[in-house]
C-alpha positions as a Markdown table, in Angstrom:
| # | Residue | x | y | z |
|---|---|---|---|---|
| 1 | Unk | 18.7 | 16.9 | -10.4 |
| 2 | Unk | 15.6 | 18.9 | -11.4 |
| 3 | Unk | 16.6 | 18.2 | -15.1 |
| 4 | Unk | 16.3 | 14.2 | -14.4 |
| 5 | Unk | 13.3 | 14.7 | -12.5 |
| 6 | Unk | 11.6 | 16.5 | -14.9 |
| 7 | Unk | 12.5 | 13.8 | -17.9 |
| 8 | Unk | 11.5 | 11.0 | -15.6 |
| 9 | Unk | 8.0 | 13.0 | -14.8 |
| 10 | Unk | 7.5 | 13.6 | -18.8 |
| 11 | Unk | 7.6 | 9.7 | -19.0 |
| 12 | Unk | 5.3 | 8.4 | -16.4 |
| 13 | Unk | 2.5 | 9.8 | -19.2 |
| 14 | Unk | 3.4 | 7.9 | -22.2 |
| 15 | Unk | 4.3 | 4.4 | -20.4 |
| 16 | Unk | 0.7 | 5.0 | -18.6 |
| 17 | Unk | -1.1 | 4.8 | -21.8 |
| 18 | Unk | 0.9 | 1.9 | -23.4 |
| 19 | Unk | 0.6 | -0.3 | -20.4 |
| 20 | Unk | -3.2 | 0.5 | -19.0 |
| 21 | Unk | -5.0 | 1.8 | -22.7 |
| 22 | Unk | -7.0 | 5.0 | -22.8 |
| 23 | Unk | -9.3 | 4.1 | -20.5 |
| 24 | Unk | -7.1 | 3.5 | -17.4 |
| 25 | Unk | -4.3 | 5.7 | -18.0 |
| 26 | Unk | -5.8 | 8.8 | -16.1 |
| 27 | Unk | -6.1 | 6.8 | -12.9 |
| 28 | Unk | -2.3 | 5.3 | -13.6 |
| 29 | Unk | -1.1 | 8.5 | -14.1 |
| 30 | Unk | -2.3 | 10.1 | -10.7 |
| 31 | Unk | -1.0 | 6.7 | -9.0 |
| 32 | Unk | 2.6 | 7.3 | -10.2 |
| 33 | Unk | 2.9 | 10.8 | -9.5 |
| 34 | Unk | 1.6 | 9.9 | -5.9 |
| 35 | Unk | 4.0 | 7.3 | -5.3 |
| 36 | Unk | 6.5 | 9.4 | -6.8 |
| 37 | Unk | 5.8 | 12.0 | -3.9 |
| 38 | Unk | 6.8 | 9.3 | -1.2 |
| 39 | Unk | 10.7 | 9.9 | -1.9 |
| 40 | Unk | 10.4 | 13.0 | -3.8 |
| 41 | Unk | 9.7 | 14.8 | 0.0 |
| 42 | Unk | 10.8 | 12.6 | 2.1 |
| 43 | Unk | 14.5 | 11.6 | 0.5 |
| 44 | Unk | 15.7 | 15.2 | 0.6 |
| 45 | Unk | 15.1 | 15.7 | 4.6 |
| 46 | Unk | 17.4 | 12.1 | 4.7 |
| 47 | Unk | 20.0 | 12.9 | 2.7 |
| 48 | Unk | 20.5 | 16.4 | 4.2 |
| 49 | Unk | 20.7 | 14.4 | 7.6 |
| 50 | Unk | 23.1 | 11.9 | 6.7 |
| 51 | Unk | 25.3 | 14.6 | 5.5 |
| 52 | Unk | 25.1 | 16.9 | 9.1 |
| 53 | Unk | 26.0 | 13.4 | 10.6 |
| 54 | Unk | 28.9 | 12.5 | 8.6 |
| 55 | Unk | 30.5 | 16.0 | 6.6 |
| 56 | Unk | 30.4 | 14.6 | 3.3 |
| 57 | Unk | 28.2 | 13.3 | 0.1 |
| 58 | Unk | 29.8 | 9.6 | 0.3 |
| 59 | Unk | 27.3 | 7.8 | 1.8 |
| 60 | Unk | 24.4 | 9.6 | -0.1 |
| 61 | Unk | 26.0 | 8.5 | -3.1 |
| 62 | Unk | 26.8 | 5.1 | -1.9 |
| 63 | Unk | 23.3 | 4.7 | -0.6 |
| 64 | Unk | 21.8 | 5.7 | -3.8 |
| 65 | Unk | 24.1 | 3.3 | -5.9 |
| 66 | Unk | 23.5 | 0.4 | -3.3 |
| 67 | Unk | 19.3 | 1.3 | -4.2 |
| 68 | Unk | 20.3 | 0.9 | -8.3 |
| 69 | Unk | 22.3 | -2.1 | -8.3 |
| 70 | Unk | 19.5 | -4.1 | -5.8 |
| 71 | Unk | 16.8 | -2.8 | -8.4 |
| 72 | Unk | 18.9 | -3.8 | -11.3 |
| 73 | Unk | 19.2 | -7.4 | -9.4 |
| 74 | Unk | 15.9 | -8.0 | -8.3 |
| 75 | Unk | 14.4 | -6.9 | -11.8 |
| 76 | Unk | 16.6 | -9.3 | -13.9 |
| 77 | Unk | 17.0 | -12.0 | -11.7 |
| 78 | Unk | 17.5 | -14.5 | -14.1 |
| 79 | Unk | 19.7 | -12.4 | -16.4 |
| 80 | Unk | 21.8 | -11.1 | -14.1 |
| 81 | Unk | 25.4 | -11.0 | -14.5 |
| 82 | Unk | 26.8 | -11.5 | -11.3 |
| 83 | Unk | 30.6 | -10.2 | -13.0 |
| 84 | Unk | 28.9 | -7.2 | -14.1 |
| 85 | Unk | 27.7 | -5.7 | -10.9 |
| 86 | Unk | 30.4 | -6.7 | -9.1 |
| 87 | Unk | 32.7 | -4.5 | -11.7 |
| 88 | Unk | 30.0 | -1.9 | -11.7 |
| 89 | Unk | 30.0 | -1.4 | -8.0 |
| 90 | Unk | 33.8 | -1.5 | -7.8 |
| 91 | Unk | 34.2 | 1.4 | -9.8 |
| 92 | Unk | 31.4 | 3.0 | -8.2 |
């Protein structure tokens, strides 16, 4: 997980600059990171809860798929392939 986390951080720089220029990426840059620390600390704590309730990993996992298809969805509304994530999510 640390791996993926530490690709995803390496990005936030370069897709800073592109979208705000030189002058604003500093400031976009320190806004990411902060909003990044919202689930960074608090999913953790949530996930480690769900799995004392319940004894297994499922519903982290299903909860964290549910969370990717919804983004997918809400992001490409008007490309969305309804088929598609209903395949994807049966063979997740």
């Amino acid at each position: 997980m640390g791996l993926f986390d530490g690709c995803f951080i390496s990005l936030l720089g370069p897709i800073a600059f592109d979208i705000c220029g030189r002058s604003g990426a500093t400031q976009a840059i320190g806004f990411l990171l902060g909003m990044c620390s919202i689930p960074l600390t608090v999913g953790p704590p949530i996930a480690g809860l769900l799995y004392d309730h319940t004894g297994n990993y499922f519903h982290n996992c299903l909860t964290r798929t549910n969370n990717i298809i919804r983004e997918y969805v809400l992001m490409n509304k008007e490309q969305t392939n309804v088929l598609f994530i209903l395949v994807l999510y049966r063979l997740i």
